[in-house]
C-alpha positions in Angstrom: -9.5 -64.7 52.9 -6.6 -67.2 52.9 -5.5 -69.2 56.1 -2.5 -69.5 58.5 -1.3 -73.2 59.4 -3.3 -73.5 62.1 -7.0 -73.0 60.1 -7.0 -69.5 61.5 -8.8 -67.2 58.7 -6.6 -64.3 57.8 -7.7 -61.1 56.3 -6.7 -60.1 53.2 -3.5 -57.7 53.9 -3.9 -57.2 57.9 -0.6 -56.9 59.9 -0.3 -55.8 63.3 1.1 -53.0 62.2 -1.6 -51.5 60.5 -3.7 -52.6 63.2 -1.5 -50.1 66.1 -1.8 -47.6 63.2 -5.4 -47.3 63.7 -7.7 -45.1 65.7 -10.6 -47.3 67.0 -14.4 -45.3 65.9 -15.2 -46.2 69.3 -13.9 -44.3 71.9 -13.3 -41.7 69.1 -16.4 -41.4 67.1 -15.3 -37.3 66.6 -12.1 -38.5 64.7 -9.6 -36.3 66.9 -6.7 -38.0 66.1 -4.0 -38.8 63.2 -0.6 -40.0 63.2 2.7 -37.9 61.9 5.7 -39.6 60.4 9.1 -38.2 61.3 11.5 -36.6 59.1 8.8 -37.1 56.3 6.1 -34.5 57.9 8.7 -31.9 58.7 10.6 -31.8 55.7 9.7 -28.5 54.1 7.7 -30.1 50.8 5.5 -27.6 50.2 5.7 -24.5 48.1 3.5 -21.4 49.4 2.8 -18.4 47.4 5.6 -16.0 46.9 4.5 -12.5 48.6 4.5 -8.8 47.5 4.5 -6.6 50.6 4.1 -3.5 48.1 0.2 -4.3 47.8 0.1 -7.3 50.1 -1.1 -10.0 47.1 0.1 -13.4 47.1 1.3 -14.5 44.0 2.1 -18.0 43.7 5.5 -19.1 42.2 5.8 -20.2 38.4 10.0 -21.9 39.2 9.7 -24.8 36.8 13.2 -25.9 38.2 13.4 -28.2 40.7 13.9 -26.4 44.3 16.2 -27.6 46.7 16.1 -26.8 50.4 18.1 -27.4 54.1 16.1 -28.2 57.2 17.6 -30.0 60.2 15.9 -32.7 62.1 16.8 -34.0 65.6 19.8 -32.1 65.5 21.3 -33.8 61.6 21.5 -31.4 58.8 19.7 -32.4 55.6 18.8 -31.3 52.0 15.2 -32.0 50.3 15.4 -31.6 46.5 11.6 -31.4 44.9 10.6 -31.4 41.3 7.2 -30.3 40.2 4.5 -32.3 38.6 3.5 -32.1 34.7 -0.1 -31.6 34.6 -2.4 -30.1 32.0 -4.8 -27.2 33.1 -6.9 -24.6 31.6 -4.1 -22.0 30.6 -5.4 -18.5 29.7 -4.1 -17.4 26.3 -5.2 -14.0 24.5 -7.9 -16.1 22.6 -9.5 -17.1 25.9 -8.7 -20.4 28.0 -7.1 -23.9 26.6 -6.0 -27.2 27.8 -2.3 -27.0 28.5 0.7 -28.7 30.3 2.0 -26.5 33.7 4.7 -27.8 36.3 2.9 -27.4 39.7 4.6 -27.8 42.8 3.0 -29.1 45.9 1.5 -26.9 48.1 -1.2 -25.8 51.3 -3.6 -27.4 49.2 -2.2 -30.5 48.5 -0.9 -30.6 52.4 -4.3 -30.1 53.8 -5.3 -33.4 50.9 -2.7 -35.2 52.4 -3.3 -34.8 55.8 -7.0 -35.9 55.1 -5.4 -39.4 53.2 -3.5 -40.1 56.2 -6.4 -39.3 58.9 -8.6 -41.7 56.8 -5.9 -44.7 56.6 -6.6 -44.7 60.7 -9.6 -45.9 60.5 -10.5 -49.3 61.1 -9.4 -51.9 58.0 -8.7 -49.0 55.6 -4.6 -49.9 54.9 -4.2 -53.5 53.5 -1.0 -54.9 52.2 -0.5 -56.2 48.5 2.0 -58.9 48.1 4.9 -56.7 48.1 4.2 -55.3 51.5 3.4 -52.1 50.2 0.9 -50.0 52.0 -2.5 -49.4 50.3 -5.4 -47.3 51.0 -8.8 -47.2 49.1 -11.5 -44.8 49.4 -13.7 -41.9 47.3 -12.8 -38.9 46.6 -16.4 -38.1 47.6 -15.6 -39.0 50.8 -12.2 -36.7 51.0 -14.3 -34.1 49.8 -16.9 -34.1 52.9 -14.0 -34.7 54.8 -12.8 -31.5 53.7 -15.8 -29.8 54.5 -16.1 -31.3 57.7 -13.0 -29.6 58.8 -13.4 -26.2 56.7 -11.8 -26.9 54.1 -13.8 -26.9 50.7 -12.6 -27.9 47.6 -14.6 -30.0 44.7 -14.0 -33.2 43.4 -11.8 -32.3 40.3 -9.6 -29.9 42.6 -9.2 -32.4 44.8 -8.4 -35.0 42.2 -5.6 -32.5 41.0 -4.5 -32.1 44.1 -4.0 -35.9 44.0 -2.5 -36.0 40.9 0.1 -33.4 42.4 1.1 -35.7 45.7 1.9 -38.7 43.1 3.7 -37.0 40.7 6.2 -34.4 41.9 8.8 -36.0 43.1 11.0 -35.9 46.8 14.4 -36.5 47.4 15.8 -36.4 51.3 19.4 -36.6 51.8 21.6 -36.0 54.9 24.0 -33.5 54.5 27.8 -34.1 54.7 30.4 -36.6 52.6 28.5 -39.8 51.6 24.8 -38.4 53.1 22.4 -41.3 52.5 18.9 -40.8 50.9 16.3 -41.3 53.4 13.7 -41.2 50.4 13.6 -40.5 46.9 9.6 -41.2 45.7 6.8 -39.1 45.5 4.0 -38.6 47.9 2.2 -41.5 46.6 4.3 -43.5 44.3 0.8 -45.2 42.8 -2.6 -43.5 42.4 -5.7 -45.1 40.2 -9.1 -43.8 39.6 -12.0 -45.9 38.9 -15.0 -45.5 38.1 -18.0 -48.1 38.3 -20.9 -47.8 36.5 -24.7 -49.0 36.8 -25.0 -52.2 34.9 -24.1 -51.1 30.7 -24.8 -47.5 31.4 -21.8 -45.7 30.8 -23.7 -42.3 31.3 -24.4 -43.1 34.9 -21.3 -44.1 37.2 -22.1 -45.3 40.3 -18.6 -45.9 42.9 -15.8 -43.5 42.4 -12.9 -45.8 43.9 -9.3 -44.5 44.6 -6.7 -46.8 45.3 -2.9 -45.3 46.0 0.3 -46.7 48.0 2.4 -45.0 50.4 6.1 -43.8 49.7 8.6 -46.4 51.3 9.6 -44.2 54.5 6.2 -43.7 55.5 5.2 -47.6 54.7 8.6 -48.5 56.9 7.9 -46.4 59.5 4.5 -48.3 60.2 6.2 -51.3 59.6 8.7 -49.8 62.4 6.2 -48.3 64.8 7.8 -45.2 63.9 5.5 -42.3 64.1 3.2 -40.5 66.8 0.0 -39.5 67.8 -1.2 -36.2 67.0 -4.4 -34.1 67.5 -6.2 -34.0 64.4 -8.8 -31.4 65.8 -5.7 -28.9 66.8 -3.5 -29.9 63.2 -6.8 -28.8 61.1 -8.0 -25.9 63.2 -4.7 -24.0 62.5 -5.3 -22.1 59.5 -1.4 -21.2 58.6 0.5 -23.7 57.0 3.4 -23.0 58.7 1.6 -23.1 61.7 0.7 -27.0 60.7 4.7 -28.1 60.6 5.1 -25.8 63.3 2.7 -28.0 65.7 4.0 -31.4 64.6 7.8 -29.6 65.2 6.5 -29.0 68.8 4.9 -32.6 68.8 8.1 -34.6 67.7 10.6 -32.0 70.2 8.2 -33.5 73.2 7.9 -37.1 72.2 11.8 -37.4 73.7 11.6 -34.9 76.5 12.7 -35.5 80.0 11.0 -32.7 81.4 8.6 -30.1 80.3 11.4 -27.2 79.1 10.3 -24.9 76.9 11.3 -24.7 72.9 13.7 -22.0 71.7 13.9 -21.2 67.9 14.8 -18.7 65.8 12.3 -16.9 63.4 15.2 -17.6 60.6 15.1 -21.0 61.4 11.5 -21.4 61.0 11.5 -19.9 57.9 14.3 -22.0 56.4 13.0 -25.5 58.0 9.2 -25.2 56.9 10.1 -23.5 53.2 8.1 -20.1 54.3 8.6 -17.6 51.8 9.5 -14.4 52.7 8.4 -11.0 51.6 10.6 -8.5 50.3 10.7 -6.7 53.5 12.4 -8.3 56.4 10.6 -6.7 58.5 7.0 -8.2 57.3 8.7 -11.6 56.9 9.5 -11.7 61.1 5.9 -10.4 61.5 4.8 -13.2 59.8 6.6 -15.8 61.5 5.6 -14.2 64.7 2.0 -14.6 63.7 2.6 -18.3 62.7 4.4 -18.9 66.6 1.2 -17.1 68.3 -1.5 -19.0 66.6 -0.3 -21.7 68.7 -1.1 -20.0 71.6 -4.6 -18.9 70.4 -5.3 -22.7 69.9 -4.2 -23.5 73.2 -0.6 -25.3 72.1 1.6 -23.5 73.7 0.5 -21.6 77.1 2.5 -18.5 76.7 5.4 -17.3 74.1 8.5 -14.9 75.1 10.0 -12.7 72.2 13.3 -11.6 72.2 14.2 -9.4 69.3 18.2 -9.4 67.5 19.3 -6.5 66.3 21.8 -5.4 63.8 22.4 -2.1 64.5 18.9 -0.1 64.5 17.7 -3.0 62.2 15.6 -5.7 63.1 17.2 -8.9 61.6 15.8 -11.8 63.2 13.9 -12.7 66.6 14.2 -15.5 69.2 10.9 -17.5 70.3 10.1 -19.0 73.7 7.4 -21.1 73.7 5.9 -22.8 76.8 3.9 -25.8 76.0 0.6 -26.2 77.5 -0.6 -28.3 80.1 -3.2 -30.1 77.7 -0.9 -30.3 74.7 1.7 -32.4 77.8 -0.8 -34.3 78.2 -1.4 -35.0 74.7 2.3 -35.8 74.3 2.0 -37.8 77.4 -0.7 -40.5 75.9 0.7 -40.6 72.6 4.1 -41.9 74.5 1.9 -44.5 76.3 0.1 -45.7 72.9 4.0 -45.3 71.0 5.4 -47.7 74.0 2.1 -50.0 74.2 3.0 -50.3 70.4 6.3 -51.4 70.9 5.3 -53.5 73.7 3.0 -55.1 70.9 5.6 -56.1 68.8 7.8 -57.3 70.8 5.4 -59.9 71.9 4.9 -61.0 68.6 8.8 -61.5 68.4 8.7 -63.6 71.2 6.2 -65.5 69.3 8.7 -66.8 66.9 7.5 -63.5 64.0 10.7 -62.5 62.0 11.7 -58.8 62.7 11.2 -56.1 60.5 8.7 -57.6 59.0 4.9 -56.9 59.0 3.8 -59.3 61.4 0.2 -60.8 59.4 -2.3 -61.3 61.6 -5.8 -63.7 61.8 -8.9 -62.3 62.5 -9.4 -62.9 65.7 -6.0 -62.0 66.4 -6.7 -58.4 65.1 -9.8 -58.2 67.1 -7.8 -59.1 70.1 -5.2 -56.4 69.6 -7.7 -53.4 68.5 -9.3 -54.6 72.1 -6.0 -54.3 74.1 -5.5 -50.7 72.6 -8.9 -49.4 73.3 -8.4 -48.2 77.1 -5.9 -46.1 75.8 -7.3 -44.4 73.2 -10.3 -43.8 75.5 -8.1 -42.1 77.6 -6.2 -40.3 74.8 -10.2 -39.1 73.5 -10.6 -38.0 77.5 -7.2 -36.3 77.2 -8.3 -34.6 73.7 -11.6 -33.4 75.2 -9.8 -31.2 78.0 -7.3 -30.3 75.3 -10.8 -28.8 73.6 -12.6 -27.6 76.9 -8.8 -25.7 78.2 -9.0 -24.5 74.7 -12.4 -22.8 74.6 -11.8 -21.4 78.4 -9.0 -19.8 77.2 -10.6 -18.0 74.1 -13.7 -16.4 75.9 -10.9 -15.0 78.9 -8.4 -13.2 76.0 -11.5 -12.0 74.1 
């Protein structure tokens, strides 16, 4: 603990910030919610299996060279350019299996990881700052893992420690498109990651706390530091079981958070495919069925209310399809609270502006000043919970009337 000049105890590495990134246990004790970060969630950073509609296995991709991709976001063009991590595995050879070095690109493993990282640095006091500024996070990897199975998704402790590994090695670059594009980020996932291991008194044969300590790339650090991000369902993000389906939903979430009006969203299957880094199969055919499969998933989780298709033909063949999707009243309202906690956020800072902090800075806050803020925030993300829970009743109603 170290103190301000007025006596006032400060924890070690609180900011406001970090506090309004936070989802109080309280009126949330189900852990519905998680934030997403802009361009950095829908950039298409993952690499799925590569498909083979012949016998329908998945077979993932062994490109060692680094893949390079465009997506657009809020309407600017941009190009994401990811390497592959080194990392040594059991490799088969014809003498049986041996350590050896693979490149490994990120993928649904390592998103579904991630997403876990991030739900956990929302809860209360996780994210501290070191004297940089730069945003860490401790925690277990015991703890990821019955997060994992908490939400359906089982892995052990040394997959999920590769998976780890993965995120903090390969490496992203985003760059706007165009004459003299600026990078928006070049890092990895996690720039730092360390393991430790503590162990019961001299006894080296029985460890005791498993600690993990790793920091967040710049442009999600700055965009706490900014406010910049929004308020998502975690229950509807981890219930969708396609990957694409995943960026699909925070796509939807980040369209709504600048809506004047409820319109519907319009894409393309081909821009889907090209903006989340789908794979295709080797029929084109299979590939729109696929993306239409991704689109209605939505619907079956109760995201989107209903979903027009319009298919584009070229000639007699299909070559691409048009999706209308309708959002749902309880994913509006979703959208609607998370605007109220984004602009309660912003109101939050700007108070602290008026109180003489510099800005752009994280704003370092006592004790009892944290308290206070987590307080002011609570009514909303009671009502945000309330919101959540007719998101999951509406939900439920639905599935017993289709089936």
């Amino acid at each position: 603990m170290k103190q301000d000049g007025s006596g006032d105890q400060l924890e070690a590495g609180t900011a406001l910030q970090l506090v309004l990134f936070e989802f109080d246990p309280d009126p949330d004790p189900n852990r519905r919610r998680t934030n997403t970060v802009g361009i950095y969630d829908i950039a298409p950073r993952w690499v799925f299996p590569s498909y083979k509609s012949e016998n329908g296995e998945r077979v993932e991709s062994r490109n060692d060279t680094p893949i390079q991709r465009d997506f657009e976001f809020h309407g600017k063009d941009y190009k994401l350019t990811l390497k592959p991590a080194f990392i040594q595995r059991k490799v088969r050879e014809d003498q049986g299996a041996d350590e050896g070095w693979v490149n490994v690109f990120p993928g649904e493993r390592e998103q579904i990881v991630e997403e876990v990282i991030r739900r956990l640095a929302t809860e209360r006091g996780r994210l501290t700052l070191d004297r940089q500024d730069r945003v860490i996070l401790r925690f277990s990897l015991y703890e990821v893992q019955k997060e994992l199975e908490r939400v359906n998704h089982t892995l052990n402790i040394t997959e999920i420690k590769e998976a780890l590994t993965i995120l903090h090695q390969s490496f992203i670059e985003i760059r706007r498109k165009g004459k003299g594009g600026s990078a928006e980020l070049s890092s990895t996932a996690f720039p730092t990651l360390a393991f430790r291991t503590r162990f019961q008194g001299d006894d080296e044969d029985r460890p005791s706390v498993n600690e993990t300590q790793l920091q967040f790339n710049p442009l999600v650090a700055d965009s706490i530091r900014s406010m910049n991000f929004r308020m998502i369902s975690y229950r509807w993000l981890m219930g969708l079981k396609n990957p694409v389906s995943r960026w699909l939903y925070k796509r939807l979430v980040l369209r709504y958070e600048s809506a004047s009006a409820p319109t519907p969203t319009v894409m393309r299957a081909s821009a889907i495919i090209r903006d989340s880094g789908m794979n295709e199969y080797s029929r084109p055919r299979d590939t729109l069925r696929a993306v239409r499969d991704t689109v209605m998933a939505l619907k079956s989780a109760g995201i989107v209310e209903s979903v027009e298709v319009e298919q584009v033909k070229e000639g007699r063949r299909l070559s691409d399809e048009i999706y209308t999707m309708f959002p749902s009243s309880t994913f509006l309202r979703e959208v609607e609270t998370a605007l109220q906690i984004a602009s309660h956020n912003a109101q939050e800072l700007t108070k602290a502006a008026a109180a003489g902090a510099e800005a752009g800075d994280f704003l370092r806050l006592g004790g009892a000043e944290a308290a206070t803020a987590r307080r002011r925030r609570r009514t909303l993300l009671t009502d945000a919970t309330a919101s959540e829970t007719a998101a999951s009743g509406a939900a439920v109603a639905e599935a017993e009337e289709n089936s």
